[in-house]
C-alpha positions in Angstrom: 0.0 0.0 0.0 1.1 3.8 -1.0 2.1 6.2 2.0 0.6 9.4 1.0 1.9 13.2 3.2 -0.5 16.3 3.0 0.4 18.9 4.9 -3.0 21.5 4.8 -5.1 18.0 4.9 -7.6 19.6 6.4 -7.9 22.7 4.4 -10.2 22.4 0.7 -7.9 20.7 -1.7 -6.2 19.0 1.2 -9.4 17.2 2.4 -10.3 16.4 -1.7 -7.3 15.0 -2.2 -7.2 13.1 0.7 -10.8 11.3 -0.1 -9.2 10.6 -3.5 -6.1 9.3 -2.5 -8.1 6.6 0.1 -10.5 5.5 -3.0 -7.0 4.7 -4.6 -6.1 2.6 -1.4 -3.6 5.1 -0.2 -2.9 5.4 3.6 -3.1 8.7 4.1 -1.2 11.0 6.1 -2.0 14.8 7.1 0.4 17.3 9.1 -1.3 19.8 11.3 -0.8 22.3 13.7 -1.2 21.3 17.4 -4.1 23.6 17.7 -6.4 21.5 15.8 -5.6 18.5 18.0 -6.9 20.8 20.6 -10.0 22.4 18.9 -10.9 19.4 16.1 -14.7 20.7 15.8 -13.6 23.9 14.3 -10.3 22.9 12.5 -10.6 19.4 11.7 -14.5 19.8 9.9 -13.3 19.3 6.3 -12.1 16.0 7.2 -14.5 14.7 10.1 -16.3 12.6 7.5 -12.6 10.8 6.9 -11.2 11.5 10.9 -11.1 7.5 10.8 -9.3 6.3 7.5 -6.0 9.1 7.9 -3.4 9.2 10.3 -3.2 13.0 11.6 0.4 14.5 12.4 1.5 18.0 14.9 3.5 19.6 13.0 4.6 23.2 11.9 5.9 24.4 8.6 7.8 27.1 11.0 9.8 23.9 12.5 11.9 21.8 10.2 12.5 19.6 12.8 8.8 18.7 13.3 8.3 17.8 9.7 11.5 16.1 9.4 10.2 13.9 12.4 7.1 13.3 10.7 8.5 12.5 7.5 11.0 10.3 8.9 7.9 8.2 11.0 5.1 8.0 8.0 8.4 7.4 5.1 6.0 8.3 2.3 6.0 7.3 -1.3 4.4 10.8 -2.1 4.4 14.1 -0.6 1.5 16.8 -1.2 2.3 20.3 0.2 -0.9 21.9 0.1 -0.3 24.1 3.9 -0.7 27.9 3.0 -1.7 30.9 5.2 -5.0 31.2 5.4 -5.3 35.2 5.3 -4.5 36.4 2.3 -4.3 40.0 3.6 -1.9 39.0 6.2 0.2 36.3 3.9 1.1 39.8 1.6 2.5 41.8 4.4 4.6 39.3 5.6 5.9 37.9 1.7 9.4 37.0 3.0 8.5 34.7 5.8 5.6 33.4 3.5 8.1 32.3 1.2 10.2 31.1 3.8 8.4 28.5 5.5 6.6 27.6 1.9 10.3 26.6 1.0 11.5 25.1 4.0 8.7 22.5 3.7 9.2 22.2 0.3 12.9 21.4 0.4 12.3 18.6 3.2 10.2 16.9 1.1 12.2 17.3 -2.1 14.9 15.8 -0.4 12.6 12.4 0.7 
């Protein structure tokens, strides 16, 4: 069976692609922040329907260490890095550490 990583599982295209990838018989594998673990009724509802079938990760695209950690546990076949901010407003005053932490996730999975 295929190991699938999504970081942003639980946002729109993370939570699509995740109920595709388990109709293809992937295990799925999602990296979120600790505060969804902590409020899942409000950030875990895209994927409620699914909470069962993927295996959900803490994790922080501001800590290569904590996706390192979890790439190195799951070893996926494929990685999907879907994470983004989710204010758009905010995400264009602060470009450069956008871009950062897009990259830094980016380059750990490049590198599986």
């Amino acid at each position: 069976m295929k190991k699938a990583l999504i970081t942003g599982i639980n946002g729109q295209d993370g939570s699509y692609l995740s109920e595709f990838l388990l109709g293809k018989g992937y295990e799925v594998h999602g990296i979120i922040r600790r505060v969804a673990f902590e409020d899942p009724e409000h950030h875990l509802l895209r994927i409620r329907h699914i909470s069962d079938k993927v295996k959900l990760h803490a994790g922080s695209l501001e800590s290569y260490p904590s996706l390192f950690k979890v790439a190195e546990k799951v070893k996926p076949d494929e990685c999907y890095h879907l994470a983004a901010q989710s204010f758009v407003s905010y995400s264009l005053k602060t470009s450069s550490p956008q871009l950062t932490l897009i990259l830094m996730a980016r380059i750990l999975f490049y590198q599986r």
